[in-house]
PDB file with one MODEL, atoms N, CA, C and O in Angstrom:
MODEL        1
ATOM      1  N   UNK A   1      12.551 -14.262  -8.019  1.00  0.00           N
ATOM      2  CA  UNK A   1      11.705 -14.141  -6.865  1.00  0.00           C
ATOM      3  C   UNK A   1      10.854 -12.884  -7.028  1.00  0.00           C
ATOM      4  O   UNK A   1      11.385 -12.065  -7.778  1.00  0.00           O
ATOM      5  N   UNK A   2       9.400 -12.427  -6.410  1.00  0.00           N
ATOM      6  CA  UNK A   2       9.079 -11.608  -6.304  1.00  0.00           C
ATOM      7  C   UNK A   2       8.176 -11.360  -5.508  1.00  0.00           C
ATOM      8  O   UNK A   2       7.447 -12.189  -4.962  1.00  0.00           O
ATOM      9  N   UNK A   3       8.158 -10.226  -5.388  1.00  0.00           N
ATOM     10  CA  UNK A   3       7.380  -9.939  -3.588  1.00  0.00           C
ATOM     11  C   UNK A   3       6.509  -8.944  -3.866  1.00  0.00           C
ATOM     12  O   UNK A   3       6.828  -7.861  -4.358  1.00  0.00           O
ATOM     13  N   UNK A   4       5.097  -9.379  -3.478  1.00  0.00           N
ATOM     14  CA  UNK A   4       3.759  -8.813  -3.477  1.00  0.00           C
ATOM     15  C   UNK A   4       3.790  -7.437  -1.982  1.00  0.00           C
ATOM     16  O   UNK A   4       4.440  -7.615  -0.952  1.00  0.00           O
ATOM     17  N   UNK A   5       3.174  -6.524  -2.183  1.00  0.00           N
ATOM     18  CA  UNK A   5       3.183  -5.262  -1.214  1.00  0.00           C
ATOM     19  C   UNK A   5       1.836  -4.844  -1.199  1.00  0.00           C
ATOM     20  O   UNK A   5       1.301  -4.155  -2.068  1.00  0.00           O
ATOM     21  N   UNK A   6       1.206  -5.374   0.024  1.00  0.00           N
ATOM     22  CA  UNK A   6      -0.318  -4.545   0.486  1.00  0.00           C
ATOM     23  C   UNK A   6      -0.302  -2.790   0.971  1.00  0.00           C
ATOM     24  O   UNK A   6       0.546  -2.621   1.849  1.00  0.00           O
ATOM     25  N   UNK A   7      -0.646  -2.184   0.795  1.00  0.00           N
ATOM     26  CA  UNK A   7      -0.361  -0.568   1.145  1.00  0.00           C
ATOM     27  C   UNK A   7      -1.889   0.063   1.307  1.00  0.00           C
ATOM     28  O   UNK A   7      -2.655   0.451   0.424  1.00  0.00           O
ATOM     29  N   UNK A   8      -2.072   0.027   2.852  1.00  0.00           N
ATOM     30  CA  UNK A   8      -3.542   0.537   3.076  1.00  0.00           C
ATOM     31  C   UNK A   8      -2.993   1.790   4.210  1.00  0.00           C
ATOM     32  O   UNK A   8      -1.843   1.917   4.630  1.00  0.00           O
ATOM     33  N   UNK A   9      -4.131   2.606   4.528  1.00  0.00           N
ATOM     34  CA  UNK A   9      -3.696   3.768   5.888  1.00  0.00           C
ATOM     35  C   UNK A   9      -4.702   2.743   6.809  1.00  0.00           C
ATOM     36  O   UNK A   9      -5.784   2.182   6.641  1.00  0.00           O
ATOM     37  N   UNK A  10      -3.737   2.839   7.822  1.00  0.00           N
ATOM     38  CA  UNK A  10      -3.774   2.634   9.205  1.00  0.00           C
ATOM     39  C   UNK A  10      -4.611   3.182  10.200  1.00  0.00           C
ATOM     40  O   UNK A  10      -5.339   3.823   9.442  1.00  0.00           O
ATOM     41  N   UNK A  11      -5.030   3.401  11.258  1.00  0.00           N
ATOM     42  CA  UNK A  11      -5.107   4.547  12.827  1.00  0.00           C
ATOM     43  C   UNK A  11      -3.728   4.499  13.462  1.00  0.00           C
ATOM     44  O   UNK A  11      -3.195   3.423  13.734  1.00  0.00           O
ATOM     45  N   UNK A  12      -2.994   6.008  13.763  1.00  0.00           N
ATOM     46  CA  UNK A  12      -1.851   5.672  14.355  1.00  0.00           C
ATOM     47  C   UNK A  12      -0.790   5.150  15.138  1.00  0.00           C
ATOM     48  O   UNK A  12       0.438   5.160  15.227  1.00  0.00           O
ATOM     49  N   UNK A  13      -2.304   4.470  15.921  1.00  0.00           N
ATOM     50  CA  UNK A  13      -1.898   4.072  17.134  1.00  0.00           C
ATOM     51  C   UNK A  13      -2.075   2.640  17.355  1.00  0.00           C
ATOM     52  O   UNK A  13      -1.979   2.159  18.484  1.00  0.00           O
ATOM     53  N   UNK A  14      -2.342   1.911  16.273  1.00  0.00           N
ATOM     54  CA  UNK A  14      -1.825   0.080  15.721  1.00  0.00           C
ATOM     55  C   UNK A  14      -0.816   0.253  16.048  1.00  0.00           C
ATOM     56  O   UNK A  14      -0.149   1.264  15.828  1.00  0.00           O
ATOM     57  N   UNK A  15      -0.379  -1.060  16.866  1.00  0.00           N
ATOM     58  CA  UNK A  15       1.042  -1.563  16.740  1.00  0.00           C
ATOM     59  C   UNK A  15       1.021  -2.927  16.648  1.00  0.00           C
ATOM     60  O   UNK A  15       1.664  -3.628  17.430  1.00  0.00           O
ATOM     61  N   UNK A  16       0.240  -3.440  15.635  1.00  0.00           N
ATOM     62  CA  UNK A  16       0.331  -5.049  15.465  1.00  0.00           C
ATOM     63  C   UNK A  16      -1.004  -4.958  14.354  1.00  0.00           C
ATOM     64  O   UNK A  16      -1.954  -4.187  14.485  1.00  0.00           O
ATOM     65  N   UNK A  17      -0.876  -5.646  13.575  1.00  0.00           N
ATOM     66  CA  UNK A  17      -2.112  -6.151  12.390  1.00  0.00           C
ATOM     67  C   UNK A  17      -3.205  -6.780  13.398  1.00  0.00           C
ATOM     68  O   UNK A  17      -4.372  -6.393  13.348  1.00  0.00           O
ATOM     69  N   UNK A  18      -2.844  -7.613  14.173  1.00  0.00           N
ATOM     70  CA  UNK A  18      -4.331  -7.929  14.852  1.00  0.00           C
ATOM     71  C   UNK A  18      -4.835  -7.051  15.484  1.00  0.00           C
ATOM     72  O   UNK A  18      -5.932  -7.319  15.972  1.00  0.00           O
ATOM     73  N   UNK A  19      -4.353  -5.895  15.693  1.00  0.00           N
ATOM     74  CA  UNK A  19      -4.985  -3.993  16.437  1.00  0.00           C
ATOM     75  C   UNK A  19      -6.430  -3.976  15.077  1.00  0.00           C
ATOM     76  O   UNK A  19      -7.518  -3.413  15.204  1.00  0.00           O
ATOM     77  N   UNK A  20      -6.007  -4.669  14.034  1.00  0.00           N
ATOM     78  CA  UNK A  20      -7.288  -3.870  13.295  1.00  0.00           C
ATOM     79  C   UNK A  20      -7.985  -4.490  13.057  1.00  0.00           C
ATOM     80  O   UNK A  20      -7.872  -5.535  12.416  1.00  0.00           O
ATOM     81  N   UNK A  21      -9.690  -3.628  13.886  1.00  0.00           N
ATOM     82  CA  UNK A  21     -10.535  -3.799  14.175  1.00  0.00           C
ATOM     83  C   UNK A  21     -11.402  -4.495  12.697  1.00  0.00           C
ATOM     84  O   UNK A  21     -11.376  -3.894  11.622  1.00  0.00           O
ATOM     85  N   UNK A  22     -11.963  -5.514  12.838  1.00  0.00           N
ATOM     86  CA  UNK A  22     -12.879  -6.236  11.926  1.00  0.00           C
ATOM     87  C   UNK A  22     -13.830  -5.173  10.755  1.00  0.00           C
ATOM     88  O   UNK A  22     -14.131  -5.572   9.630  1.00  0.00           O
ATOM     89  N   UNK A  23     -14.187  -3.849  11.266  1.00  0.00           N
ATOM     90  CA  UNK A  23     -15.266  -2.822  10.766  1.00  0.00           C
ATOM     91  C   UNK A  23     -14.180  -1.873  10.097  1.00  0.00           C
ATOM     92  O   UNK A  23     -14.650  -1.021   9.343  1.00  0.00           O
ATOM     93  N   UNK A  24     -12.649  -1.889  10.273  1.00  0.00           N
ATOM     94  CA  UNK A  24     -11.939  -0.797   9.332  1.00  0.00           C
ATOM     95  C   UNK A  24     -12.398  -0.866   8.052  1.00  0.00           C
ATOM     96  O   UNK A  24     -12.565  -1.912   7.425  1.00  0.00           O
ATOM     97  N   UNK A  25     -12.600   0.225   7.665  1.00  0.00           N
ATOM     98  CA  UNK A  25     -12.183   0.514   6.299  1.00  0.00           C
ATOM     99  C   UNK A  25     -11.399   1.460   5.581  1.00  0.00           C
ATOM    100  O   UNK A  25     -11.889   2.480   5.096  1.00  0.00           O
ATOM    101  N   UNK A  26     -10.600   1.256   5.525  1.00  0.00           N
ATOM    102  CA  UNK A  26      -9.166   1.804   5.141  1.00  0.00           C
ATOM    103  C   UNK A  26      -9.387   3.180   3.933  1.00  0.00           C
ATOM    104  O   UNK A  26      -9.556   2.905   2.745  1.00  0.00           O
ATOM    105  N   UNK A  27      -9.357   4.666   4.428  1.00  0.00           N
ATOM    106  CA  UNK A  27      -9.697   5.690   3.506  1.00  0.00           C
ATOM    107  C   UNK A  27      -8.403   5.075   1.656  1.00  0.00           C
ATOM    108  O   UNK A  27      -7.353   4.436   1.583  1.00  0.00           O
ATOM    109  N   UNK A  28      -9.196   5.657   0.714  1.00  0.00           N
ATOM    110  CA  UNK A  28      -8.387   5.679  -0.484  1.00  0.00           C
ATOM    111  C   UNK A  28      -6.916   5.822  -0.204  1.00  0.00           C
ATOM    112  O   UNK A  28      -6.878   6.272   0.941  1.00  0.00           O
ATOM    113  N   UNK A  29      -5.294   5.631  -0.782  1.00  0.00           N
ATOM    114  CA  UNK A  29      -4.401   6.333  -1.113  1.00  0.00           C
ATOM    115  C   UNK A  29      -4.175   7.300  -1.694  1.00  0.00           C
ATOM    116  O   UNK A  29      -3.316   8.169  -1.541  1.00  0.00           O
ATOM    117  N   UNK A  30      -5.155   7.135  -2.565  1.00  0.00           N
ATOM    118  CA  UNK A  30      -5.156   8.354  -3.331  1.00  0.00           C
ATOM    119  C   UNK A  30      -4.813   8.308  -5.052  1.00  0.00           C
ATOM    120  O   UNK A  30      -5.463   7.654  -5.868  1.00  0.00           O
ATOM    121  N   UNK A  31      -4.059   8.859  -5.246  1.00  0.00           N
ATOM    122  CA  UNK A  31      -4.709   8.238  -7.481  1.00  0.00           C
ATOM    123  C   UNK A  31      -3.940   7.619  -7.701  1.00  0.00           C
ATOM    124  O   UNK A  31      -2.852   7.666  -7.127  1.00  0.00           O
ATOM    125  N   UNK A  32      -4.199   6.930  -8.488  1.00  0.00           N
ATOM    126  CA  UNK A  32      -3.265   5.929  -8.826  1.00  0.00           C
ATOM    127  C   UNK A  32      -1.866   6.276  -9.492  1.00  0.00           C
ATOM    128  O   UNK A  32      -1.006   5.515  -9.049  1.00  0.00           O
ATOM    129  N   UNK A  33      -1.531   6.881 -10.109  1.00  0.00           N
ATOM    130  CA  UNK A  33      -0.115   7.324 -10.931  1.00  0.00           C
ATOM    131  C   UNK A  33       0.376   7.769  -9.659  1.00  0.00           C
ATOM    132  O   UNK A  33       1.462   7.287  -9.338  1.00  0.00           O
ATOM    133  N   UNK A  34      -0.466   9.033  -8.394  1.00  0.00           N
ATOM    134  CA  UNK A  34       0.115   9.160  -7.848  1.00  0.00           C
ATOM    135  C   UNK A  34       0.927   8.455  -6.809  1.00  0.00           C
ATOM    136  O   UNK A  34       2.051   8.820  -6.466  1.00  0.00           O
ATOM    137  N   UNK A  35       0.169   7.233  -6.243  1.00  0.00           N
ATOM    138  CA  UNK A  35       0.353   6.143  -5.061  1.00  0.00           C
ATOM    139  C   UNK A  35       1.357   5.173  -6.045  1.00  0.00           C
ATOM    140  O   UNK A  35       2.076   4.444  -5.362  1.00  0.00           O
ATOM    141  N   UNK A  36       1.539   5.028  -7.467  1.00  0.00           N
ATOM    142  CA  UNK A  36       2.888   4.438  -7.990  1.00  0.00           C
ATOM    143  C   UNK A  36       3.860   5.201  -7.951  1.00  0.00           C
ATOM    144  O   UNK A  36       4.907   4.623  -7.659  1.00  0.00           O
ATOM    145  N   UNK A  37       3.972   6.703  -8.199  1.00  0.00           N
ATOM    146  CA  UNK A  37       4.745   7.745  -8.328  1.00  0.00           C
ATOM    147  C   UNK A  37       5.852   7.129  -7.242  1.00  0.00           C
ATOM    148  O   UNK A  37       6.957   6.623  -7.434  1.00  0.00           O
ATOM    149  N   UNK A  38       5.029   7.406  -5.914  1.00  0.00           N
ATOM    150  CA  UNK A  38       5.450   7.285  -4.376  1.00  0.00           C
ATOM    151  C   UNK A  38       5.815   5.722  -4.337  1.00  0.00           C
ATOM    152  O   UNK A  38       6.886   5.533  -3.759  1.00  0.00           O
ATOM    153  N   UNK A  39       5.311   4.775  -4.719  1.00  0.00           N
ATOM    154  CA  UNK A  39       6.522   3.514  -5.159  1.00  0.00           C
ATOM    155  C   UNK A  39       7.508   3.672  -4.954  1.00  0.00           C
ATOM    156  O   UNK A  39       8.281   3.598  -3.999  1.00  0.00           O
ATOM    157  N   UNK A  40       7.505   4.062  -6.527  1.00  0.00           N
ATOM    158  CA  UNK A  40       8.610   4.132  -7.351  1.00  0.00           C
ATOM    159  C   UNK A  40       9.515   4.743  -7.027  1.00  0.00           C
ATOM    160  O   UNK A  40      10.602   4.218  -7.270  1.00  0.00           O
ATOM    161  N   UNK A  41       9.526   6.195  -6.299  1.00  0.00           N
ATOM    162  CA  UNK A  41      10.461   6.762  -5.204  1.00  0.00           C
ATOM    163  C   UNK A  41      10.707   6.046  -4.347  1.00  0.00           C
ATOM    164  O   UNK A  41      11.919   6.250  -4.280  1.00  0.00           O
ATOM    165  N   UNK A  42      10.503   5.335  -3.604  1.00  0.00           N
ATOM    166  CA  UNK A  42      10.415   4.581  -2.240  1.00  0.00           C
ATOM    167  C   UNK A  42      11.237   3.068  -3.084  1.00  0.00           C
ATOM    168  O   UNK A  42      12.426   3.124  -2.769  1.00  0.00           O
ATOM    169  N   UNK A  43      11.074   2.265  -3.671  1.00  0.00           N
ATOM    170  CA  UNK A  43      11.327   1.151  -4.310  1.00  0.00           C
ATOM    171  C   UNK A  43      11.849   1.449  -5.216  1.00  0.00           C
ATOM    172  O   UNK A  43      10.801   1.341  -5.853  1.00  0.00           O
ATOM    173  N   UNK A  44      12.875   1.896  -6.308  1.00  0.00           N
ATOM    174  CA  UNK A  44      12.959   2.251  -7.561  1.00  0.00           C
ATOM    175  C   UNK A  44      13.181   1.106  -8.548  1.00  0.00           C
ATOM    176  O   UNK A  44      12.760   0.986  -9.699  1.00  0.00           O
ATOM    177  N   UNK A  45      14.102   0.130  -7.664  1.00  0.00           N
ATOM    178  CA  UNK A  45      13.853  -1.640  -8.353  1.00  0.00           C
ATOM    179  C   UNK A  45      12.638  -2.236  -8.887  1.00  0.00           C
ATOM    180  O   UNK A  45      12.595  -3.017  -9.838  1.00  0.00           O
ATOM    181  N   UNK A  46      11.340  -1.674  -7.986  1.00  0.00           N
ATOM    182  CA  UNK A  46       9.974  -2.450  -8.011  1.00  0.00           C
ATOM    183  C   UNK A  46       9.427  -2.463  -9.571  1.00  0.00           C
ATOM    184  O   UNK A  46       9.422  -1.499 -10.337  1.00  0.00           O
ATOM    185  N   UNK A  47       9.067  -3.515  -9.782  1.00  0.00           N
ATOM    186  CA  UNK A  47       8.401  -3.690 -11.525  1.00  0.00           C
ATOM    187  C   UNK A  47       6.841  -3.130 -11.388  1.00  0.00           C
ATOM    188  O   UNK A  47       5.957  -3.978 -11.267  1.00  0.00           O
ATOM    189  N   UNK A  48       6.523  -1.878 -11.401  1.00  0.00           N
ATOM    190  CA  UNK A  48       5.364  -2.016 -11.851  1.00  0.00           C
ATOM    191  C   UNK A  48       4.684  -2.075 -13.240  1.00  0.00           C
ATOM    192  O   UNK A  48       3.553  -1.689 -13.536  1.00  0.00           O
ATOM    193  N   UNK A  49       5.671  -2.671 -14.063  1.00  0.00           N
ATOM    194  CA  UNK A  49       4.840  -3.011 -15.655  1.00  0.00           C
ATOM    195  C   UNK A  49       3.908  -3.234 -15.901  1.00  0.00           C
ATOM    196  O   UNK A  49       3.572  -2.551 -16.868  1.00  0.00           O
ATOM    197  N   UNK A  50       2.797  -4.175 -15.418  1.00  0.00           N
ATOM    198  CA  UNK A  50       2.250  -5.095 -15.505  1.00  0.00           C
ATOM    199  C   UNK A  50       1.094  -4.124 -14.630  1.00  0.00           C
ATOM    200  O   UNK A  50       1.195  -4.170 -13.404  1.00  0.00           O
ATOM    201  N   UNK A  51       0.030  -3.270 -15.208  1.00  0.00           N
ATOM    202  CA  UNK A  51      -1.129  -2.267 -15.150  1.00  0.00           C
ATOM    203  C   UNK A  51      -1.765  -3.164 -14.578  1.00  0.00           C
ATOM    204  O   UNK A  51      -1.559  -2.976 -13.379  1.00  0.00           O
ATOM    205  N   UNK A  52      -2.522  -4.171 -14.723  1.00  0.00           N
ATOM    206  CA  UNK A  52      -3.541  -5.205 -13.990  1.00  0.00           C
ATOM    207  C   UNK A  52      -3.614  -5.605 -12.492  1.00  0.00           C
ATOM    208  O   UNK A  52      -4.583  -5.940 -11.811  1.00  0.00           O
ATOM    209  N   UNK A  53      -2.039  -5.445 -12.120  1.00  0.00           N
ATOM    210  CA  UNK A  53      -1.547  -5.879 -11.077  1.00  0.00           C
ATOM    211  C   UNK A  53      -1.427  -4.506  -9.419  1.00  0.00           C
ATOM    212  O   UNK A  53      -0.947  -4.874  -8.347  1.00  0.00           O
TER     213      UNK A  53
ENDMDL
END
Protein backbone atom coordinates (compact mmCIF):
# COMPACT_ATOMS: atom_id res chain seq x y z
CA UNK A 1 0.00 0.00 0.00
CA UNK A 2 1.09 3.52 -0.23
CA UNK A 3 -0.01 6.83 0.72
CA UNK A 4 0.51 10.07 -1.18
CA UNK A 5 0.98 13.44 1.37
CA UNK A 6 0.01 17.05 0.07
CA UNK A 7 2.01 19.59 2.48
CA UNK A 8 1.12 23.29 1.72
CA UNK A 9 0.97 26.42 4.64
CA UNK A 10 -2.32 27.27 5.51
CA UNK A 11 -3.97 30.84 7.27
CA UNK A 12 -4.36 29.82 10.87
CA UNK A 13 -7.52 30.16 11.26
CA UNK A 14 -8.94 27.26 8.51
CA UNK A 15 -10.69 24.75 10.12
CA UNK A 16 -11.91 22.75 7.16
CA UNK A 17 -10.29 22.54 3.42
CA UNK A 18 -13.38 24.17 2.04
CA UNK A 19 -12.14 27.52 4.42
CA UNK A 20 -9.69 27.87 1.41
CA UNK A 21 -10.42 30.59 -0.43
CA UNK A 22 -10.27 29.91 -4.44
CA UNK A 23 -7.28 33.02 -4.82
CA UNK A 24 -4.80 31.18 -2.04
CA UNK A 25 -1.63 30.78 -2.91
CA UNK A 26 0.16 28.87 -0.62
CA UNK A 27 3.87 30.72 0.34
CA UNK A 28 6.99 28.07 -0.58
CA UNK A 29 8.00 25.35 2.30
CA UNK A 30 10.97 26.06 1.83
CA UNK A 31 14.13 23.89 0.17
CA UNK A 32 13.76 21.00 -0.67
CA UNK A 33 16.36 18.64 1.33
CA UNK A 34 15.13 20.84 3.90
CA UNK A 35 11.07 20.18 3.73
CA UNK A 36 12.34 16.17 3.25
CA UNK A 37 14.73 16.56 6.19
CA UNK A 38 11.40 17.50 8.26
CA UNK A 39 9.66 14.29 6.63
CA UNK A 40 11.80 12.22 7.42
CA UNK A 41 11.84 13.31 11.13
CA UNK A 42 8.17 13.39 11.29
CA UNK A 43 7.64 9.93 9.14
CA UNK A 44 10.90 8.00 9.38
CA UNK A 45 9.09 4.84 7.55
CA UNK A 46 8.21 7.28 4.54
CA UNK A 47 10.11 6.19 1.14
CA UNK A 48 11.34 9.14 -0.25
CA UNK A 49 13.65 7.32 -2.91
CA UNK A 50 12.15 8.05 -5.79
CA UNK A 51 13.57 12.17 -6.49
CA UNK A 52 10.75 12.74 -9.24
CA UNK A 53 8.12 12.20 -6.85
Amino acid sequence: MSWDALLLRLPDDLTSVQEIPASHAPAPLGRRHDVLAAVTRACPEADLSDPSQ
